[in-house]
mmCIF file of the N, C-alpha and C atoms, coordinates in Angstrom:
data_MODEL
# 
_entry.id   MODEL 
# 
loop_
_atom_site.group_PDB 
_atom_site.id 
_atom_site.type_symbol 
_atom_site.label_atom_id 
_atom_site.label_alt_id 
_atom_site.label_comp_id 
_atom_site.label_asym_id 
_atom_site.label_entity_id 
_atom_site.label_seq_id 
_atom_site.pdbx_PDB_ins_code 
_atom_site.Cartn_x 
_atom_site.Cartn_y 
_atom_site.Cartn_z 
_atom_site.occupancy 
_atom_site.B_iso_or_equiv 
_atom_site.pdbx_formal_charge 
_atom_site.auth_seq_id 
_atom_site.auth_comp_id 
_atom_site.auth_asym_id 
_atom_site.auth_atom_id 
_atom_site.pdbx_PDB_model_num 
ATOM 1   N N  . UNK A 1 1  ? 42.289 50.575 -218.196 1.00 0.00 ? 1  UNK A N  1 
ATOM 2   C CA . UNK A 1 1  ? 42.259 49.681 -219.320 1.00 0.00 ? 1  UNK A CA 1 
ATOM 3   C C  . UNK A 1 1  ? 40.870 49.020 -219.457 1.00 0.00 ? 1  UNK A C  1 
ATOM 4   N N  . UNK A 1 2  ? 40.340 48.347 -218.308 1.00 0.00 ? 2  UNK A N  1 
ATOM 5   C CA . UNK A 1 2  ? 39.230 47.797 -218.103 1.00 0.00 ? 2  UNK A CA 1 
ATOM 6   C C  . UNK A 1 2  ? 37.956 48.927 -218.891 1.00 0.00 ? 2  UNK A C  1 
ATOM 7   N N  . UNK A 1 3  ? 37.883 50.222 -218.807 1.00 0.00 ? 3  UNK A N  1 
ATOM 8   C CA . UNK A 1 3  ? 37.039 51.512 -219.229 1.00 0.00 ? 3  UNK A CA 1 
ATOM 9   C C  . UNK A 1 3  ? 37.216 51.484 -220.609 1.00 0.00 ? 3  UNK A C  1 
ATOM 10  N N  . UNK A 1 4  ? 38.591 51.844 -220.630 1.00 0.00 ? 4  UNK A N  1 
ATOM 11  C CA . UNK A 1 4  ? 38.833 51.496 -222.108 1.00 0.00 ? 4  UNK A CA 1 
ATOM 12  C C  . UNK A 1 4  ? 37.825 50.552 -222.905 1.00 0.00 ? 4  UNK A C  1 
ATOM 13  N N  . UNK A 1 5  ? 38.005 49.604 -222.794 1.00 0.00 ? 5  UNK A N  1 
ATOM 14  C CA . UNK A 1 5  ? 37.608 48.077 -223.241 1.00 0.00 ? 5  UNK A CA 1 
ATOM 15  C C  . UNK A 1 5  ? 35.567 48.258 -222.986 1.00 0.00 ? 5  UNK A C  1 
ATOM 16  N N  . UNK A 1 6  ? 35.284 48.472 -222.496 1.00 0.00 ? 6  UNK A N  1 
ATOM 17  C CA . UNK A 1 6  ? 33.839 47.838 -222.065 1.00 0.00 ? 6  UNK A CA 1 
ATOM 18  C C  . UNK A 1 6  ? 33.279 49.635 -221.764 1.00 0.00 ? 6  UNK A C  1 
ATOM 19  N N  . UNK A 1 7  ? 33.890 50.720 -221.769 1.00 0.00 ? 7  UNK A N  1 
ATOM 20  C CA . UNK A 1 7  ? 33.270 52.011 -221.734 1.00 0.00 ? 7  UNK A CA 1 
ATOM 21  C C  . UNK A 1 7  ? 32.608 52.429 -220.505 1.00 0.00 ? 7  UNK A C  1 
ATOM 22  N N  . UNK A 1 8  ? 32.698 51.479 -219.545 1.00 0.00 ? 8  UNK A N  1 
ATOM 23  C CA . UNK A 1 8  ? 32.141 51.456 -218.117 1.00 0.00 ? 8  UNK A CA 1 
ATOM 24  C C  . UNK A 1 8  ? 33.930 50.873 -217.127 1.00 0.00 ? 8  UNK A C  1 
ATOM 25  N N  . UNK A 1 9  ? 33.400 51.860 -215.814 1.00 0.00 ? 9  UNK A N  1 
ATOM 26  C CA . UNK A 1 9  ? 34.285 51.525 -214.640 1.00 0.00 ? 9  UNK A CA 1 
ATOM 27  C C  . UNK A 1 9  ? 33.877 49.944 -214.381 1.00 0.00 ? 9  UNK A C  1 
ATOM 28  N N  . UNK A 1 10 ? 34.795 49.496 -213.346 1.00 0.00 ? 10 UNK A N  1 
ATOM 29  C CA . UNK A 1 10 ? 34.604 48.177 -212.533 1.00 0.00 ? 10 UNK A CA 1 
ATOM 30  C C  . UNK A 1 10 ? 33.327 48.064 -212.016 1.00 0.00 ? 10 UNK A C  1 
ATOM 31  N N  . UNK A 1 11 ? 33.219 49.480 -211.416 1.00 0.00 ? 11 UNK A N  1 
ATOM 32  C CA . UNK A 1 11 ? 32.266 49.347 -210.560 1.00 0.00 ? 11 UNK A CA 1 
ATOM 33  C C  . UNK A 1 11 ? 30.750 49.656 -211.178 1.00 0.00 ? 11 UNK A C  1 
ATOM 34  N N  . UNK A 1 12 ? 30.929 50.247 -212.229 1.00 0.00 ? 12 UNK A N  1 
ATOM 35  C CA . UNK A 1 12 ? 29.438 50.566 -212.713 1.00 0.00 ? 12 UNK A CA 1 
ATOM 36  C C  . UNK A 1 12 ? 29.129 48.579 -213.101 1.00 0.00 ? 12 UNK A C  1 
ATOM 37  N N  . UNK A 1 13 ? 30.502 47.916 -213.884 1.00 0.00 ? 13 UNK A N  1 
ATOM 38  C CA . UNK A 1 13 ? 30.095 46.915 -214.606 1.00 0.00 ? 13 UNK A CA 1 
ATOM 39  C C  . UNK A 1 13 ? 29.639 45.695 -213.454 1.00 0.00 ? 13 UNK A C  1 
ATOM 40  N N  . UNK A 1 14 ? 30.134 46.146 -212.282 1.00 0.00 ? 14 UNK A N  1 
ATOM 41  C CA . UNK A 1 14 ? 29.559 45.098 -211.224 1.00 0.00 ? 14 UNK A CA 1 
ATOM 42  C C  . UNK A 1 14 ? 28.496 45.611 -210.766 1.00 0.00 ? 14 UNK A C  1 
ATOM 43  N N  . UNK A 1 15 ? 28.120 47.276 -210.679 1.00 0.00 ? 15 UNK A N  1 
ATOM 44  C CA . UNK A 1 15 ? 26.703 47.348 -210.408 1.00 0.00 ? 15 UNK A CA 1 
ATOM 45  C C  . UNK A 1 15 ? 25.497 46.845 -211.568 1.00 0.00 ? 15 UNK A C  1 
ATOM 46  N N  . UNK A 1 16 ? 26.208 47.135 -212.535 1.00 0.00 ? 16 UNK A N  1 
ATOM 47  C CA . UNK A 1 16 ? 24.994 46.359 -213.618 1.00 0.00 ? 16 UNK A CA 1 
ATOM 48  C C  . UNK A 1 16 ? 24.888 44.958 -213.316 1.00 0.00 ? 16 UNK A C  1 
ATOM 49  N N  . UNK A 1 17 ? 25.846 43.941 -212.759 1.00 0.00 ? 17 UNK A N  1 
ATOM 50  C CA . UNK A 1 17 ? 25.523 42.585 -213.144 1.00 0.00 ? 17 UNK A CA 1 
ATOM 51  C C  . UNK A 1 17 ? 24.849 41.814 -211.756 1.00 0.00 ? 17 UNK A C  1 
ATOM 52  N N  . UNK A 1 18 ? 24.995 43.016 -210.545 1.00 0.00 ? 18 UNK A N  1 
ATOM 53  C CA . UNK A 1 18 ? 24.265 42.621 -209.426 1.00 0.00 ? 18 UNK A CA 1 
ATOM 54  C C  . UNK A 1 18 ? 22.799 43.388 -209.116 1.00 0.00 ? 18 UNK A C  1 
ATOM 55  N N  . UNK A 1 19 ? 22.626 44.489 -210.294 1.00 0.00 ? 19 UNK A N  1 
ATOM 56  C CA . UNK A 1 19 ? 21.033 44.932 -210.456 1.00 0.00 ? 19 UNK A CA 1 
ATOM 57  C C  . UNK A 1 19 ? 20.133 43.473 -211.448 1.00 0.00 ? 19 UNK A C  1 
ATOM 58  N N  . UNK A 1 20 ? 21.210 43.080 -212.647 1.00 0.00 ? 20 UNK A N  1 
ATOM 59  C CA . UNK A 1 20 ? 20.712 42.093 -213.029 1.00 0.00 ? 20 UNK A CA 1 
ATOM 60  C C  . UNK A 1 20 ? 20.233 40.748 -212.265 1.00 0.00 ? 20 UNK A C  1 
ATOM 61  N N  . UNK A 1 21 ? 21.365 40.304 -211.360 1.00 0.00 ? 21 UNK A N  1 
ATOM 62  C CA . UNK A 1 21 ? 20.954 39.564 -210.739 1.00 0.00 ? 21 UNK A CA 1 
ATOM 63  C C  . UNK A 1 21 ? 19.871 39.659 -209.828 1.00 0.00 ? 21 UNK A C  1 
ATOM 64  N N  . UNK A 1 22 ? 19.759 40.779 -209.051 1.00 0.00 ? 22 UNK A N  1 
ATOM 65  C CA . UNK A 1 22 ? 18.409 40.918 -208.257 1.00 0.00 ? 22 UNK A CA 1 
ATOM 66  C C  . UNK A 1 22 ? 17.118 41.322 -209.176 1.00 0.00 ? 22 UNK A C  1 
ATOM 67  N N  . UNK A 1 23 ? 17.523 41.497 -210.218 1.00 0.00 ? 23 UNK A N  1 
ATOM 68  C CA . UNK A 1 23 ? 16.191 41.760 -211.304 1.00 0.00 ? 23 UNK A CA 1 
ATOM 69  C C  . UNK A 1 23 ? 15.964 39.910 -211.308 1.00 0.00 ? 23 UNK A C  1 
ATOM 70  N N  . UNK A 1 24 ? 16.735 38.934 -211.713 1.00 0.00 ? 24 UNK A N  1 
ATOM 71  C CA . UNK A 1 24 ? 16.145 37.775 -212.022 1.00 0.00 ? 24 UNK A CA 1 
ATOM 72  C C  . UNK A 1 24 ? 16.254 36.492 -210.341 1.00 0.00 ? 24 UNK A C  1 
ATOM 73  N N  . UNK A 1 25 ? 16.466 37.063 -209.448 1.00 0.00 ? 25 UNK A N  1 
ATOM 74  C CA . UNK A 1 25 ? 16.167 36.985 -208.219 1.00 0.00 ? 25 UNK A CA 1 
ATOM 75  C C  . UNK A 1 25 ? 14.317 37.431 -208.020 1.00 0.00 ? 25 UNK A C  1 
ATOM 76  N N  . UNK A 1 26 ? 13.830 38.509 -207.770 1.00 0.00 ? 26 UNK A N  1 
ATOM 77  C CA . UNK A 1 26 ? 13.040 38.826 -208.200 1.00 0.00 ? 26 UNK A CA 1 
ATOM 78  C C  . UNK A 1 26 ? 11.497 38.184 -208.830 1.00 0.00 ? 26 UNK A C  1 
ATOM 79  N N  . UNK A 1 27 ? 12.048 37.833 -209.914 1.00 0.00 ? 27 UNK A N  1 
ATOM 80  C CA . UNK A 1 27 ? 11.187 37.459 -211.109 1.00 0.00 ? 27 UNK A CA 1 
ATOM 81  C C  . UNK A 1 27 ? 10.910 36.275 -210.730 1.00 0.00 ? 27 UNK A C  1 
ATOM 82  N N  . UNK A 1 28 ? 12.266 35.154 -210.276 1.00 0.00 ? 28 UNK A N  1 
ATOM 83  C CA . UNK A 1 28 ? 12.087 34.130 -210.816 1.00 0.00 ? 28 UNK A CA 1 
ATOM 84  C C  . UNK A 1 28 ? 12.257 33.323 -209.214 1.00 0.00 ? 28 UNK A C  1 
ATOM 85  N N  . UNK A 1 29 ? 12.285 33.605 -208.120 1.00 0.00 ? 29 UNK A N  1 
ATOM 86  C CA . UNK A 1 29 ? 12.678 33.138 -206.920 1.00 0.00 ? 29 UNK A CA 1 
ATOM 87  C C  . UNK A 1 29 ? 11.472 33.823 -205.839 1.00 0.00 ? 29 UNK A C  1 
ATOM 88  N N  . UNK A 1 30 ? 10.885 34.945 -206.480 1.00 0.00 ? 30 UNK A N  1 
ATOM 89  C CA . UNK A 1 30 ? 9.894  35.492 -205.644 1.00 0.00 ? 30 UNK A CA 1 
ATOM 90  C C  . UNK A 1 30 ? 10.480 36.533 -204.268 1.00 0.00 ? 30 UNK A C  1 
ATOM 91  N N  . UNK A 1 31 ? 11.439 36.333 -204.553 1.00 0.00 ? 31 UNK A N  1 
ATOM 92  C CA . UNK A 1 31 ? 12.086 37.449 -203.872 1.00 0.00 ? 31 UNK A CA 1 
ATOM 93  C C  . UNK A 1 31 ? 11.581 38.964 -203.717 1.00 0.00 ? 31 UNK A C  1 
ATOM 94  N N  . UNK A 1 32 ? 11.422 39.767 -202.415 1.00 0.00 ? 32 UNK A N  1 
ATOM 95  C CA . UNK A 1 32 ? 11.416 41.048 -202.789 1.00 0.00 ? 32 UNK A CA 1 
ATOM 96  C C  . UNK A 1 32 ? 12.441 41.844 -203.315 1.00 0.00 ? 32 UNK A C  1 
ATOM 97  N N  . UNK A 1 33 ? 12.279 43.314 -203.541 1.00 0.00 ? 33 UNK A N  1 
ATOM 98  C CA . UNK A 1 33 ? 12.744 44.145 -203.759 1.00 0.00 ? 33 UNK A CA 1 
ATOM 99  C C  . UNK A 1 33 ? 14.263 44.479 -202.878 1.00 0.00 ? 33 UNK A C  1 
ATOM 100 N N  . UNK A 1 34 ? 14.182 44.328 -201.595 1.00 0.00 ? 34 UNK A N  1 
ATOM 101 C CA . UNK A 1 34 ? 14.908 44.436 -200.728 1.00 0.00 ? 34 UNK A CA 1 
ATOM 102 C C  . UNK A 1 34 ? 15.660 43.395 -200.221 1.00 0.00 ? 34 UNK A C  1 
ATOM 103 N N  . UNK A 1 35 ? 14.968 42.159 -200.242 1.00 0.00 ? 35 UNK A N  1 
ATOM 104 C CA . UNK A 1 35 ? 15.793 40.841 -200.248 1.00 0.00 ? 35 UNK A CA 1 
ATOM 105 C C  . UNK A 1 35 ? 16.548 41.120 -201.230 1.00 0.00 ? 35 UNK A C  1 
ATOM 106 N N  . UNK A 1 36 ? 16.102 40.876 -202.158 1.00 0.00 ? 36 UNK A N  1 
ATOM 107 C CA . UNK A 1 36 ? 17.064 40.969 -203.646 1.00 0.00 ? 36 UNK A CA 1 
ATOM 108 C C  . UNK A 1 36 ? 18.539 41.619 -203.766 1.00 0.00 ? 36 UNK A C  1 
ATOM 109 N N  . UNK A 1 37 ? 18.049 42.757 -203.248 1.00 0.00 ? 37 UNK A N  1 
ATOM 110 C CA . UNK A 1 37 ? 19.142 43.803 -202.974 1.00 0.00 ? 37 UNK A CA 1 
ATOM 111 C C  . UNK A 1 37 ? 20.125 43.280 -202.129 1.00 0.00 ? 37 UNK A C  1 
ATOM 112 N N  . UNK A 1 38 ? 19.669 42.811 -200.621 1.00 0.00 ? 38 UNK A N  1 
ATOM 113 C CA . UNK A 1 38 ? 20.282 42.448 -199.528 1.00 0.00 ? 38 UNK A CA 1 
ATOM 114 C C  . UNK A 1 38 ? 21.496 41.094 -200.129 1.00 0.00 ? 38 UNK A C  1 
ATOM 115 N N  . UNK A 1 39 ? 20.484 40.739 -200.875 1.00 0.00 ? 39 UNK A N  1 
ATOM 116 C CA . UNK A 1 39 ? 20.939 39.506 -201.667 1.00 0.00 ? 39 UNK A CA 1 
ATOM 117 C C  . UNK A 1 39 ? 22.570 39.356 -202.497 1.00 0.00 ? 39 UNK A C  1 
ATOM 118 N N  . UNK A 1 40 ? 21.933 40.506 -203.365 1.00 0.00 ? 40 UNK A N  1 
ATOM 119 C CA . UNK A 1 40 ? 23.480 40.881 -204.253 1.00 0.00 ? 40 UNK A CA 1 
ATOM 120 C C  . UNK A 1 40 ? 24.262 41.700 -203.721 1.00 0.00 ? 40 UNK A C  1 
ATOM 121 N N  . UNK A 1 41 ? 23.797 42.249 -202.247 1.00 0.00 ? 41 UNK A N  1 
ATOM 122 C CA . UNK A 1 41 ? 24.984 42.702 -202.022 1.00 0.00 ? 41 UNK A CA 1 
ATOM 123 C C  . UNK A 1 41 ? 25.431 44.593 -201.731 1.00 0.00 ? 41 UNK A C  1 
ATOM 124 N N  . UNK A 1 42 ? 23.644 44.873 -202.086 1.00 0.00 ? 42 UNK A N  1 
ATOM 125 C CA . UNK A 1 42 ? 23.740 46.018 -201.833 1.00 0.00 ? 42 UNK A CA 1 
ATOM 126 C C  . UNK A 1 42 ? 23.263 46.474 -200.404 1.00 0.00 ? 42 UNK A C  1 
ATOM 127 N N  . UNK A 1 43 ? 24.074 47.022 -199.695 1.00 0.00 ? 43 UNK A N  1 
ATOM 128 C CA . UNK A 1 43 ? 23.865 47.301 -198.001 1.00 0.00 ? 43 UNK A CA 1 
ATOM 129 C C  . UNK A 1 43 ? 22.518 47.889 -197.906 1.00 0.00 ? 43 UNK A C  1 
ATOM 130 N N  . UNK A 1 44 ? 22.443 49.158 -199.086 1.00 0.00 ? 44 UNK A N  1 
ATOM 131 C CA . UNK A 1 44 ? 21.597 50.302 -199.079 1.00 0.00 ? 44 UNK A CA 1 
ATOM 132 C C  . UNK A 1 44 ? 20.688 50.211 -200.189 1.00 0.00 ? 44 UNK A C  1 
ATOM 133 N N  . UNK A 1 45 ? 19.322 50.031 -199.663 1.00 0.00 ? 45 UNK A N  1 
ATOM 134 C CA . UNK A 1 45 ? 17.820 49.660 -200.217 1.00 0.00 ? 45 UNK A CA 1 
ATOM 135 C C  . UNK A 1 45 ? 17.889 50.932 -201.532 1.00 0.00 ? 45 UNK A C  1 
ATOM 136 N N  . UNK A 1 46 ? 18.179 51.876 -200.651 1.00 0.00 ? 46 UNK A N  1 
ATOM 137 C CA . UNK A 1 46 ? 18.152 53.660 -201.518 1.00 0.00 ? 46 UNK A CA 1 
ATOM 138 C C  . UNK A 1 46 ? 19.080 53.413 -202.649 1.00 0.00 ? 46 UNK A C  1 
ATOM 139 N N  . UNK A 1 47 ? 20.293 52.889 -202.399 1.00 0.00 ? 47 UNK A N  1 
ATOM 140 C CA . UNK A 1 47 ? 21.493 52.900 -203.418 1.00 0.00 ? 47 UNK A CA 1 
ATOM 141 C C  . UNK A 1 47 ? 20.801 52.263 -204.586 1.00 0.00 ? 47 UNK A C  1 
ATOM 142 N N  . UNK A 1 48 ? 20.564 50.704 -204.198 1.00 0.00 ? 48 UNK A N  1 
ATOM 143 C CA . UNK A 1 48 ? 19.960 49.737 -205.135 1.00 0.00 ? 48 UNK A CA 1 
ATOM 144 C C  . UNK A 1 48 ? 19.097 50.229 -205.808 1.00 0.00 ? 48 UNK A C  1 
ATOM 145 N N  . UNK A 1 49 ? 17.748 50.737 -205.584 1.00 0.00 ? 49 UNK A N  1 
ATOM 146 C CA . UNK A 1 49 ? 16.559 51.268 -206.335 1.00 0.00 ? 49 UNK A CA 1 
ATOM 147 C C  . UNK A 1 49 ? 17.366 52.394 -207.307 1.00 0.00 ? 49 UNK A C  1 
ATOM 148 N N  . UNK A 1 50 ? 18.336 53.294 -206.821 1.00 0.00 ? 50 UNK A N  1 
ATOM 149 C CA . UNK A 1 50 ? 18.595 53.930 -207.894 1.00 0.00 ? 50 UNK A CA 1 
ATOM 150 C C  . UNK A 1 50 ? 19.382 53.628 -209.008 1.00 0.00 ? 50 UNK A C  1 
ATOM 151 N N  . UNK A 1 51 ? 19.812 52.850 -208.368 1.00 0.00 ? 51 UNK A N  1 
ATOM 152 C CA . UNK A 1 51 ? 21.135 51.772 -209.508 1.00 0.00 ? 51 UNK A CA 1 
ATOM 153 C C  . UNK A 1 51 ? 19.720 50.792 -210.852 1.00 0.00 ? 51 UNK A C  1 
ATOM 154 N N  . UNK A 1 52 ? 18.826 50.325 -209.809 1.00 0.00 ? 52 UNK A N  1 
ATOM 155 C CA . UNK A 1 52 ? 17.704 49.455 -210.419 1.00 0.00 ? 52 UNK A CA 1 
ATOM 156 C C  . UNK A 1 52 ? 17.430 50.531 -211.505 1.00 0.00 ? 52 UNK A C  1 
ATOM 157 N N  . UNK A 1 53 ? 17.050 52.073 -211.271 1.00 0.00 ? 53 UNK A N  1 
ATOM 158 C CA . UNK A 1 53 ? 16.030 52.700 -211.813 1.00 0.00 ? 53 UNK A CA 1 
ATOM 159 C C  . UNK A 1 53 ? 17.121 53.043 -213.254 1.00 0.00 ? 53 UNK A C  1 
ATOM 160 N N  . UNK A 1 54 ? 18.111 53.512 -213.263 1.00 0.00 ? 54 UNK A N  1 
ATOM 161 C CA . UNK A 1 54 ? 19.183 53.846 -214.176 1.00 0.00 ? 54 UNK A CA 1 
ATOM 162 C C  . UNK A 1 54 ? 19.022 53.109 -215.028 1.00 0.00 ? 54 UNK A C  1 
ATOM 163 N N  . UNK A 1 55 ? 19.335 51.480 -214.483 1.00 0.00 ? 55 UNK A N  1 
ATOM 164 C CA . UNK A 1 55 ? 19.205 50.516 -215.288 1.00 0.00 ? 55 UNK A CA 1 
ATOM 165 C C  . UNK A 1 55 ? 18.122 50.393 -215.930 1.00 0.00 ? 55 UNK A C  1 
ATOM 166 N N  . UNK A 1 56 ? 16.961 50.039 -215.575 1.00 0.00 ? 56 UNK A N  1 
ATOM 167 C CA . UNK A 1 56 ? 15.845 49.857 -215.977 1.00 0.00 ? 56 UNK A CA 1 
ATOM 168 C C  . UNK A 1 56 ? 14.424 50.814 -216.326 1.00 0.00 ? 56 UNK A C  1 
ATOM 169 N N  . UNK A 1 57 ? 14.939 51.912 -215.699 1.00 0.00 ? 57 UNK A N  1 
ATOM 170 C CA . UNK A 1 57 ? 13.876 52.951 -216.485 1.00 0.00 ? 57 UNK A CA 1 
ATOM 171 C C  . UNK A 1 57 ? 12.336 52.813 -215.015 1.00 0.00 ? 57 UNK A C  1 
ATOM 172 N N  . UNK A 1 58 ? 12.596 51.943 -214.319 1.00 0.00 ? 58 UNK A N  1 
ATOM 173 C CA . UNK A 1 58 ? 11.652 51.501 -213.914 1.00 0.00 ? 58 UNK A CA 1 
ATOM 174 C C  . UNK A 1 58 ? 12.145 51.315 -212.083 1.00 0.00 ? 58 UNK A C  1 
ATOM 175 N N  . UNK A 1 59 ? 10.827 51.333 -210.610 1.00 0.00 ? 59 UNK A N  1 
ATOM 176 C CA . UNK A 1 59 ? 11.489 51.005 -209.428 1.00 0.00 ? 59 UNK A CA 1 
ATOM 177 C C  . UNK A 1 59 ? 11.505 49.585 -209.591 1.00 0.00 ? 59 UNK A C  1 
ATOM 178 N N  . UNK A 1 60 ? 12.437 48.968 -208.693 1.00 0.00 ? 60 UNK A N  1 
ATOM 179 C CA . UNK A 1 60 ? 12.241 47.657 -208.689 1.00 0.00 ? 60 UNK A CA 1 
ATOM 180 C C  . UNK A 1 60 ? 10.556 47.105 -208.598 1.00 0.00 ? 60 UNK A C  1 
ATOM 181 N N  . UNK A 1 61 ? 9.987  47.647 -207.852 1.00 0.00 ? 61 UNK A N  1 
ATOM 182 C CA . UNK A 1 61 ? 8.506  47.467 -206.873 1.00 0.00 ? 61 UNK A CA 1 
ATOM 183 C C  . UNK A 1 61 ? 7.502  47.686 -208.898 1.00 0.00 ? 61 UNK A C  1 
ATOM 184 N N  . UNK A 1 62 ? 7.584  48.451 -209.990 1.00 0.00 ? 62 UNK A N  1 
ATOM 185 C CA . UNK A 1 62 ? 7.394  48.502 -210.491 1.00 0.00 ? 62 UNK A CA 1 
ATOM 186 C C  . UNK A 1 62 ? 7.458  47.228 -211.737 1.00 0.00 ? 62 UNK A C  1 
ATOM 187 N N  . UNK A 1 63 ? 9.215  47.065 -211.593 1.00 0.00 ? 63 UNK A N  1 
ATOM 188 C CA . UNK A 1 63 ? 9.129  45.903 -212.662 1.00 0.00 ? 63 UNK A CA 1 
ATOM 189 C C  . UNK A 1 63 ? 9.059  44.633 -211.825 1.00 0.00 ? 63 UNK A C  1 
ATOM 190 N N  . UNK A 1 64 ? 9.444  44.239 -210.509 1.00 0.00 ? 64 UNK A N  1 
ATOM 191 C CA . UNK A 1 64 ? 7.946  42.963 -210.005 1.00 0.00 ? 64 UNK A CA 1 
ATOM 192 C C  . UNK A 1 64 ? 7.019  42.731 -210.291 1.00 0.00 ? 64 UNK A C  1 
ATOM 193 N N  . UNK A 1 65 ? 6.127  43.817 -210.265 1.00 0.00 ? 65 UNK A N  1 
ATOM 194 C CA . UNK A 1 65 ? 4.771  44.151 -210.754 1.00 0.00 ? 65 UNK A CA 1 
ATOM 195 C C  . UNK A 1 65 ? 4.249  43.720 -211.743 1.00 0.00 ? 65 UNK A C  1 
ATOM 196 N N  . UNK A 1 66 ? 5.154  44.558 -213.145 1.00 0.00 ? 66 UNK A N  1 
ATOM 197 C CA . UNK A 1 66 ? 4.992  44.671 -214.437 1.00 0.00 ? 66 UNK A CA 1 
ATOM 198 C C  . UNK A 1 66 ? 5.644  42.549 -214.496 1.00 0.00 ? 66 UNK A C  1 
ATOM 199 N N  . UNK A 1 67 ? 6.423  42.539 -214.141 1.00 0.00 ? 67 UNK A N  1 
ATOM 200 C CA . UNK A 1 67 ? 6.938  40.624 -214.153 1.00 0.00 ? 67 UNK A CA 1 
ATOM 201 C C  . UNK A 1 67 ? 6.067  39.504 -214.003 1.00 0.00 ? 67 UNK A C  1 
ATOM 202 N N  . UNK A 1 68 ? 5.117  39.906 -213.036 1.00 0.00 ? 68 UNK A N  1 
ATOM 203 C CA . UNK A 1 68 ? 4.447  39.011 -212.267 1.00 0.00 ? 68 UNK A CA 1 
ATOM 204 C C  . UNK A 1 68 ? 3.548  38.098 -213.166 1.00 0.00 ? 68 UNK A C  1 
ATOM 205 N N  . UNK A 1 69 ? 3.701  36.763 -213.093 1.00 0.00 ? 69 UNK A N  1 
ATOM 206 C CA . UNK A 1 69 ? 2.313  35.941 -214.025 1.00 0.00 ? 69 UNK A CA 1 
ATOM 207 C C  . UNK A 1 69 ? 0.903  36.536 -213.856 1.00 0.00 ? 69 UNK A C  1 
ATOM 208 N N  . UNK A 1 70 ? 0.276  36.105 -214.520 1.00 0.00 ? 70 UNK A N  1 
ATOM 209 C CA . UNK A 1 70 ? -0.988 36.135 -214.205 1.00 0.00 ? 70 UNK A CA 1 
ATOM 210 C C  . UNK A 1 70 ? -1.795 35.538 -214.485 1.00 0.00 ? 70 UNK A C  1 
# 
């Protein structure tokens, strides 16, 4: 029902909202890449970056980068 409704599993919709969160972990806390991850919850650095990259087109280590003030 949940698929139905939103076109995504449970689990894709909780991997999107804990890539989000370590995306604005990240940005805004100075967090790394791997903290971040560790952070929301993902065990596996490998898992996360690919979940990150799906999402975002981009590695995490990339959109830090591209985030960063200057």
């Amino acid at each position: 029902m949940f698929k139905q409704e939103t076109g995504y599993t449970i689990v894709e919709h909780l991997n999107q909202m804990r890539v989000r969160h370590a995306a604005l972990l990240m940005i805004h806390s100075g967090r790394t890449a791997n903290e971040a991850a560790q952070d929301v919850g993902f065990n596996s650095y490998n898992h996360f970056a690919d979940q990150f990259r799906k999402q975002y087109g981009v590695s995490p280590r990339q959109y830090r980068q591209a985030c960063k003030p200057t």
